[in-house]
LUMVOGU-247119 format. One record per residue (C-alpha): residue number from 0; x, y, z. Coordinates in nm, 4 decimals, m for minus. Example, Ala and Ser with C-alpha at 12.3 -4.5 7.8 and 13.67 -1.06 7.14 Angstrom:
! LUMVOGU-247119
<site><seq>0</seq><x>1.2300</x><y>m0.4500</y><z>0.7800</z></site>
<site><seq>1</seq><x>1.3670</x><y>m0.1060</y><z>0.7140</z></site>
END
This chain:
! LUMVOGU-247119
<site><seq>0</seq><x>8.4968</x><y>7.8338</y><z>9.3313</z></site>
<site><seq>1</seq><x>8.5142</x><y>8.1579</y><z>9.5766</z></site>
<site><seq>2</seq><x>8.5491</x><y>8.4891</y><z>9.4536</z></site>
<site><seq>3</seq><x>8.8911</x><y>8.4971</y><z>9.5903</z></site>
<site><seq>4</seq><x>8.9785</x><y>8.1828</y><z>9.3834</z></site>
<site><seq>5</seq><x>8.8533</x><y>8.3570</y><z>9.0565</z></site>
<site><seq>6</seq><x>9.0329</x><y>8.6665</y><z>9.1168</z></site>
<site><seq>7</seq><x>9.3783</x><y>8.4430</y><z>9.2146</z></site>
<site><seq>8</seq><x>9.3166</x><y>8.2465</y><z>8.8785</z></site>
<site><seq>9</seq><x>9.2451</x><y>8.5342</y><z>8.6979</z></site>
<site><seq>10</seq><x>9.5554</x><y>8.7303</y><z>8.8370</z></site>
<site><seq>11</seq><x>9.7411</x><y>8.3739</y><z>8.7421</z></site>
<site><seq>12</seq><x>9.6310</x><y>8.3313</y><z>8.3840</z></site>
<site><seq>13</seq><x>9.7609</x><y>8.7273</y><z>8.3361</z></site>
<site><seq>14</seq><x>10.0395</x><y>8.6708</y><z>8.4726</z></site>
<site><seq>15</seq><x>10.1334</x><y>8.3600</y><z>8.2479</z></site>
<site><seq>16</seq><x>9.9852</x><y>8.5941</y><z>7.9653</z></site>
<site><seq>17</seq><x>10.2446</x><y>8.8391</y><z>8.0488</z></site>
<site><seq>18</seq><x>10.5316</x><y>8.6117</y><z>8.0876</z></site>
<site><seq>19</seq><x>10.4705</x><y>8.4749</y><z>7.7254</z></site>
<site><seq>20</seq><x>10.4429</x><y>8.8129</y><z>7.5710</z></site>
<site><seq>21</seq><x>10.7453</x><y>8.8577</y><z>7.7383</z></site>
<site><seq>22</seq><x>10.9716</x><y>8.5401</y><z>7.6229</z></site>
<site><seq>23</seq><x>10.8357</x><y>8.6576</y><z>7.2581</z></site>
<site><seq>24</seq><x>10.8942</x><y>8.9704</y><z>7.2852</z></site>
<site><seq>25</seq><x>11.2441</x><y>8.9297</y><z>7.3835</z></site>
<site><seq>26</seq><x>11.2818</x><y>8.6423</y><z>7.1806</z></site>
<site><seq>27</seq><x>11.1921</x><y>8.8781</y><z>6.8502</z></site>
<site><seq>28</seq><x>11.4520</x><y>9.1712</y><z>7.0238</z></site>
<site><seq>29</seq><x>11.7292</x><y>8.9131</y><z>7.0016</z></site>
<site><seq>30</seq><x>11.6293</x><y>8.8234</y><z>6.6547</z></site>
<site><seq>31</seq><x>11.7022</x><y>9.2120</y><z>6.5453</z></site>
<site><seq>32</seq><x>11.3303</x><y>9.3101</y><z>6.4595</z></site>
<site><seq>33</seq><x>11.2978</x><y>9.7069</y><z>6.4781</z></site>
<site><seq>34</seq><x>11.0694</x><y>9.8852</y><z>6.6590</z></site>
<site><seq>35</seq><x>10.8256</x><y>9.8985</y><z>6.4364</z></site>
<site><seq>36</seq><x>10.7799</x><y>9.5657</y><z>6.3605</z></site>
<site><seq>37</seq><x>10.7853</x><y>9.4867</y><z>6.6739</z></site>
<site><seq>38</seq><x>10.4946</x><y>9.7223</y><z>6.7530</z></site>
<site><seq>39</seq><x>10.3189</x><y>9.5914</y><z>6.4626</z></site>
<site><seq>40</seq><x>10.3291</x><y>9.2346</y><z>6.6120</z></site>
<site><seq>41</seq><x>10.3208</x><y>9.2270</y><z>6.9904</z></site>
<site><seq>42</seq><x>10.0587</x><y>9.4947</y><z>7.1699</z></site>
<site><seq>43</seq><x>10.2131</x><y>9.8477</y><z>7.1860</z></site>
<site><seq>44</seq><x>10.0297</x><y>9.8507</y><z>7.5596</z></site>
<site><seq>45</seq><x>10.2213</x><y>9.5216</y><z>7.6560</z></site>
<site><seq>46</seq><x>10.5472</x><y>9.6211</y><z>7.4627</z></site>
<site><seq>47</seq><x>10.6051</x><y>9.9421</y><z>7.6523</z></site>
<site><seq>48</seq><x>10.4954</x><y>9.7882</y><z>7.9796</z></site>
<site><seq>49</seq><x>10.8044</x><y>9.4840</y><z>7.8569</z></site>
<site><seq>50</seq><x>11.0657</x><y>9.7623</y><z>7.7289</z></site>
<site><seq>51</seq><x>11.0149</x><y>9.9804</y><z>8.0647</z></site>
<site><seq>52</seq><x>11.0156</x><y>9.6693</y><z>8.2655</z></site>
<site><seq>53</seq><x>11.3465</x><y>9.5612</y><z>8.1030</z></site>
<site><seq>54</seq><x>11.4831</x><y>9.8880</y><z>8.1388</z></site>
<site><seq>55</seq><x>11.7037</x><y>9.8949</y><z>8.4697</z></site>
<site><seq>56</seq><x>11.8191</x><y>9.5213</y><z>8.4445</z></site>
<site><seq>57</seq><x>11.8461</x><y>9.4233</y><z>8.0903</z></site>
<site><seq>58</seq><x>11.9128</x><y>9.7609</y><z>7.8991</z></site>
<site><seq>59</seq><x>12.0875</x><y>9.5885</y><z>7.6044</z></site>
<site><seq>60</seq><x>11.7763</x><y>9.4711</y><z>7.4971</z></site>
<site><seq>61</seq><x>11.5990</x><y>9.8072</y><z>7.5086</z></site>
<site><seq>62</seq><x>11.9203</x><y>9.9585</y><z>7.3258</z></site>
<site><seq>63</seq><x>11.8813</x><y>9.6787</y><z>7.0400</z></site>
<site><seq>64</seq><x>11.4645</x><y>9.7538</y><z>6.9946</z></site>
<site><seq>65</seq><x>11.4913</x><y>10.1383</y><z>7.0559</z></site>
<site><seq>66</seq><x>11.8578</x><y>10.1979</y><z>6.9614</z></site>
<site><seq>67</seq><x>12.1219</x><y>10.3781</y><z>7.1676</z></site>
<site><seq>68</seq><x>12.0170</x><y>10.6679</y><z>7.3253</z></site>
<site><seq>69</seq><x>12.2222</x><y>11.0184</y><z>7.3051</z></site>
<site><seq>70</seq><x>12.3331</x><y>11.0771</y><z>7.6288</z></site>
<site><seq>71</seq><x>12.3640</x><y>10.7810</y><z>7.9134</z></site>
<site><seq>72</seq><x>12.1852</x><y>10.9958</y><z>8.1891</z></site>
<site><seq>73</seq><x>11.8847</x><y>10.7904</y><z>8.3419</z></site>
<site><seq>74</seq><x>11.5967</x><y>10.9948</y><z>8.3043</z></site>
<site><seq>75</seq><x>11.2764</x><y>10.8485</y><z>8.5023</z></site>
<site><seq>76</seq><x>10.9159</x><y>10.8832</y><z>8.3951</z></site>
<site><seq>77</seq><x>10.6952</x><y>10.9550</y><z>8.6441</z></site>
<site><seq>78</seq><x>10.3823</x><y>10.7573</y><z>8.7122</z></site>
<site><seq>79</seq><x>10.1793</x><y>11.0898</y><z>8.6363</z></site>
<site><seq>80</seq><x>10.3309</x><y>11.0754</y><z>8.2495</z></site>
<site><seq>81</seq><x>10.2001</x><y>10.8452</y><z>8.0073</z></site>
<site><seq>82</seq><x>10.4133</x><y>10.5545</y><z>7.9078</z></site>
<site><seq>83</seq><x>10.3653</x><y>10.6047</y><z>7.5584</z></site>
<site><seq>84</seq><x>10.6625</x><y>10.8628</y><z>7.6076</z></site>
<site><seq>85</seq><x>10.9086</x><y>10.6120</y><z>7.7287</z></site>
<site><seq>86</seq><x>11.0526</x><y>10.4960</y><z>7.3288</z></site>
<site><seq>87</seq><x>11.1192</x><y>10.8764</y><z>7.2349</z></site>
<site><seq>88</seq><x>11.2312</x><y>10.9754</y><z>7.5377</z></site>
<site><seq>89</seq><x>11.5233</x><y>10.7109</y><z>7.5077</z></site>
<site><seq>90</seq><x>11.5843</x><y>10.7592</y><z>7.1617</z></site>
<site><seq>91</seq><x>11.5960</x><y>11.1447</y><z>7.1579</z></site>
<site><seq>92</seq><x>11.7270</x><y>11.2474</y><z>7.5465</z></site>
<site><seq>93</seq><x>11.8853</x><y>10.9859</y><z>7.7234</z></site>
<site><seq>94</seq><x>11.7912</x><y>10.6163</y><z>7.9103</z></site>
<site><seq>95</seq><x>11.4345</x><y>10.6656</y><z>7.9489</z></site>
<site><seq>96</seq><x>11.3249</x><y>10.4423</y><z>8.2876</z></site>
<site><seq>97</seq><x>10.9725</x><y>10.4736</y><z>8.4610</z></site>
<site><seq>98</seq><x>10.8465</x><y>10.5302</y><z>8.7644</z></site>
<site><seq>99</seq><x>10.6547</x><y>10.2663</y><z>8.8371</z></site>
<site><seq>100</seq><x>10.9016</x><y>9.9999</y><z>8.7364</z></site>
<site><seq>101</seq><x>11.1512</x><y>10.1700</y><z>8.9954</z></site>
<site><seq>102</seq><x>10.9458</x><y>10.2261</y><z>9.2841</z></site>
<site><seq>103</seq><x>10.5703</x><y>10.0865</y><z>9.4062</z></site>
<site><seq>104</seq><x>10.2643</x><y>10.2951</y><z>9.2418</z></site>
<site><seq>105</seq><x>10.1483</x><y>10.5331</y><z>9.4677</z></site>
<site><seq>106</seq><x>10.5053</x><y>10.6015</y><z>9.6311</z></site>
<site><seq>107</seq><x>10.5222</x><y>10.9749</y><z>9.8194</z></site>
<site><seq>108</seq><x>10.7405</x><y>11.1764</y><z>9.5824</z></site>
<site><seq>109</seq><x>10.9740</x><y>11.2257</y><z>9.8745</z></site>
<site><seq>110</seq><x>11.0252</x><y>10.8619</y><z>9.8685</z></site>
<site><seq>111</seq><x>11.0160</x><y>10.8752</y><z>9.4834</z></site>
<site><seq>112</seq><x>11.3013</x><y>11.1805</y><z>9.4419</z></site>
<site><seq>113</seq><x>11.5468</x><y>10.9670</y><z>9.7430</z></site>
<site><seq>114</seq><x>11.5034</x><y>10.6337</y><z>9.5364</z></site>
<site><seq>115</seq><x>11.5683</x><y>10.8318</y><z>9.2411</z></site>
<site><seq>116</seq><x>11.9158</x><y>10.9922</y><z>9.3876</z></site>
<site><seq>117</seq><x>11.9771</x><y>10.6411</y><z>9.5510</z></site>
<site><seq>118</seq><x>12.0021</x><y>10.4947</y><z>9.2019</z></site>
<site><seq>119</seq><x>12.1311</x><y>10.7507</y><z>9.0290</z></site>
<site><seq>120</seq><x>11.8705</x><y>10.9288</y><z>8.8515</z></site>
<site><seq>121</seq><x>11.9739</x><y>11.2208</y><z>8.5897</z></site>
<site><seq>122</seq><x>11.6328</x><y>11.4163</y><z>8.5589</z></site>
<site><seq>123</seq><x>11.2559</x><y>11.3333</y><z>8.6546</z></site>
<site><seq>124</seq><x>11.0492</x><y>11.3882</y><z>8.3501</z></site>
<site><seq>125</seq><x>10.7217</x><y>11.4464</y><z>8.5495</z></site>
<site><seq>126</seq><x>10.3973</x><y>11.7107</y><z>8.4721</z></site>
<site><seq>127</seq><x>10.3968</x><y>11.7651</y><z>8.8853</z></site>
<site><seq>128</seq><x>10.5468</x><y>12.1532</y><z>8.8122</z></site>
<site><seq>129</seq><x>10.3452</x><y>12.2895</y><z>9.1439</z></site>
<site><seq>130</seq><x>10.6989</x><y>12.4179</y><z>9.3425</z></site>
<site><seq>131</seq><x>10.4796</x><y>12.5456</y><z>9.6902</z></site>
<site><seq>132</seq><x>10.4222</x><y>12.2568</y><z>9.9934</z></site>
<site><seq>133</seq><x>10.6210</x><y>12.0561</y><z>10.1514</z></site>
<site><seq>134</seq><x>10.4878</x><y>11.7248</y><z>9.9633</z></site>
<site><seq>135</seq><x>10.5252</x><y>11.8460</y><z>9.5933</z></site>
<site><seq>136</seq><x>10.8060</x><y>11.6955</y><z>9.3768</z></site>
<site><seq>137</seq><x>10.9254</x><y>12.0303</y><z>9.2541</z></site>
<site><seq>138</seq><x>10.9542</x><y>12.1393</y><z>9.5721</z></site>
<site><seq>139</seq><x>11.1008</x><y>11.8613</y><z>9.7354</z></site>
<site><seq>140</seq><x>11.3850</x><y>11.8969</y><z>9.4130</z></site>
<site><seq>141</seq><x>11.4060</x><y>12.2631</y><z>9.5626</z></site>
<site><seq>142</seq><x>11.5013</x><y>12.1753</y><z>9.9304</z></site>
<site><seq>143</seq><x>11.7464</x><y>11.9834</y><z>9.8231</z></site>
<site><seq>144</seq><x>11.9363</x><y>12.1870</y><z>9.5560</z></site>
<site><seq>145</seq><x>11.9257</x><y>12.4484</y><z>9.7806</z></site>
<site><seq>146</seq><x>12.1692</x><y>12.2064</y><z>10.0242</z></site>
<site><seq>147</seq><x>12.4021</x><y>12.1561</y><z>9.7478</z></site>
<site><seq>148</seq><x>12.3777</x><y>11.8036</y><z>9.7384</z></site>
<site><seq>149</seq><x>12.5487</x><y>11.6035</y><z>9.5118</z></site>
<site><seq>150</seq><x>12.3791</x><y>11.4122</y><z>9.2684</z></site>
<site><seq>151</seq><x>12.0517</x><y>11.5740</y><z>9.3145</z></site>
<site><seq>152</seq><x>11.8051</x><y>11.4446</y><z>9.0335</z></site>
<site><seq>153</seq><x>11.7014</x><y>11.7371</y><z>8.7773</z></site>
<site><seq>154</seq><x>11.3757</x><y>11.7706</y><z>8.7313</z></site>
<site><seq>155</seq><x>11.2352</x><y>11.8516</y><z>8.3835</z></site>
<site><seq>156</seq><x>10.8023</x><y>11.9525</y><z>8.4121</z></site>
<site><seq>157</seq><x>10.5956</x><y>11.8786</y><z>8.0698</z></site>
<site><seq>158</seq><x>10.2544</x><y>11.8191</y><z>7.9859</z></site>
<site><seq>159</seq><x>10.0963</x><y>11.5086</y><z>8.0669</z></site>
<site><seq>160</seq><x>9.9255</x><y>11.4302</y><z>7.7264</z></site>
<site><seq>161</seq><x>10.1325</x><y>11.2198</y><z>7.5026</z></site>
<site><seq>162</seq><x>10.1576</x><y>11.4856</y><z>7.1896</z></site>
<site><seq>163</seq><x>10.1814</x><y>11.7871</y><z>7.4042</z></site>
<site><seq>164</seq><x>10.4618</x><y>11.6502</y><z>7.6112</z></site>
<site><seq>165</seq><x>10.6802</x><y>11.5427</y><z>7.3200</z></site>
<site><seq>166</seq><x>10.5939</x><y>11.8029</y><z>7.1350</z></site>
<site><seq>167</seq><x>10.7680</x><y>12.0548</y><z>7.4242</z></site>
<site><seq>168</seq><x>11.0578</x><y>11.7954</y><z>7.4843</z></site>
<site><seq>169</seq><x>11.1083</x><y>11.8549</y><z>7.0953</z></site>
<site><seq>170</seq><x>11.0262</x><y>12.2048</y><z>7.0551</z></site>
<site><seq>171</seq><x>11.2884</x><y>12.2530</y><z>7.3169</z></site>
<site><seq>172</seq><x>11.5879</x><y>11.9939</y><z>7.2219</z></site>
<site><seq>173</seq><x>11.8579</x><y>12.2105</y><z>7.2217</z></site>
<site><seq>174</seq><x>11.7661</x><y>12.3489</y><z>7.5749</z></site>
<site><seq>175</seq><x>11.6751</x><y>11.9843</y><z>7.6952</z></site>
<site><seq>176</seq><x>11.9858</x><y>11.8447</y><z>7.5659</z></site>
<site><seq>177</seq><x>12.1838</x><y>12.1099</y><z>7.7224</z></site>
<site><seq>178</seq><x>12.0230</x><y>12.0584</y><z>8.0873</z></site>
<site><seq>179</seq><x>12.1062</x><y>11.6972</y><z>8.0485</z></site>
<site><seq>180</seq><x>12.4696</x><y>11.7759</y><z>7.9856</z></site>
<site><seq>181</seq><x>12.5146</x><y>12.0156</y><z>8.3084</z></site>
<site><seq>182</seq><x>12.3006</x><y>11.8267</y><z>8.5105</z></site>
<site><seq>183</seq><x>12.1933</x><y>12.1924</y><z>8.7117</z></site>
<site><seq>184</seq><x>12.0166</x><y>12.2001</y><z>9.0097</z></site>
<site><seq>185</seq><x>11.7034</x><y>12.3635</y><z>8.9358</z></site>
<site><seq>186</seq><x>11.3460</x><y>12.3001</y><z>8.7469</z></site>
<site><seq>187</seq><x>11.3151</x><y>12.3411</y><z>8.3536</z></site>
<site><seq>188</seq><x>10.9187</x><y>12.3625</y><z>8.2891</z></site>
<site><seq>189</seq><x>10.8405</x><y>12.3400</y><z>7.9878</z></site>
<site><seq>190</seq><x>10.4925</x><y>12.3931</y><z>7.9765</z></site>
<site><seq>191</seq><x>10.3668</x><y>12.6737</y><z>7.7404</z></site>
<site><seq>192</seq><x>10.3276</x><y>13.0017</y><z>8.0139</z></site>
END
């Protein structure tokens, strides 16, 4: 057997791997457990990797597992953002979705913020706060509020490590929670000064 053969049986067996976690996963969603238990019974890596992946087409599921969130506004994770954020995020701002369950890893964040608008992105949660260049996501966000487009994602900057990021998303709430509402067109960084 070829190197290429391993690697295609390898990539096989994972993906059969996956595709059980999944079905039980699921499976355990429709039978009402919580969160919780069903952290404390599937992997929290593959879980999160499930929920996020469910996200866009199958939302019910992620509503019964995380609950309902607050607000209905789809708010995508970037790829630069941990996915341990994805559960509070939907639970405490609105429809947590992310990035690289919307668009190809690696995608140019102008191709990233026109996908986002395209399917009707709220806010970008993302830790990309540089606003200079032509190729940043900040100030790609910028060119385009300054057009006055309509349905312009928000963009909302934290830090990228897990209890940092939440804990500015939290510290914050109120001011979060009010961005989401108005949807304005402009940058809220949250990152300590």
């Amino acid at each position: 057997m070829g190197l290429t053969a391993k690697r295609l049986a390898n990539r096989e067996k994972k993906q059969r791997v996956r595709e059980e976690a999944k079905a039980g996963i699921i499976q355990d969603i429709k039978r009402a457990l919580t969160y919780e238990q069903l952290l404390s019974k599937h992997s929290p890596k593959i879980l999160l990797q499930i929920l996020a992946n469910l996200a866009l087409e199958q939302r019910h599921l992620v509503d019964r597992a995380l609950g309902k969130p607050p607000q209905d506004h789809l708010i995508l994770i970037d790829e630069c953002l941990p996915l341990q954020l994805f559960p509070d995020v939907h639970r405490d701002f609105g429809r947590a979705i992310a990035a690289p369950h919307v668009v190809p890893q690696k995608t140019k964040d102008d191709a990233l913020y026109a996908i986002a608008a395209k399917i009707g992105v709220h806010t970008i949660l993302t830790n990309d706060g540089r606003q200079t260049g032509n190729k940043n996501l900040c100030a790609i966000a910028n060119r385009h509020y300054q057009t006055n487009e309509a349905q312009c994602p928000g963009i909302i900057v934290i830090s990228q490590a897990v209890d940092q990021g939440l804990s500015e998303l939290n510290a914050n709430r109120r001011l979060v929670h009010d961005y989401l509402a108005s949807r304005p067109s402009r940058i809220l960084d949250l990152r300590p000064s």
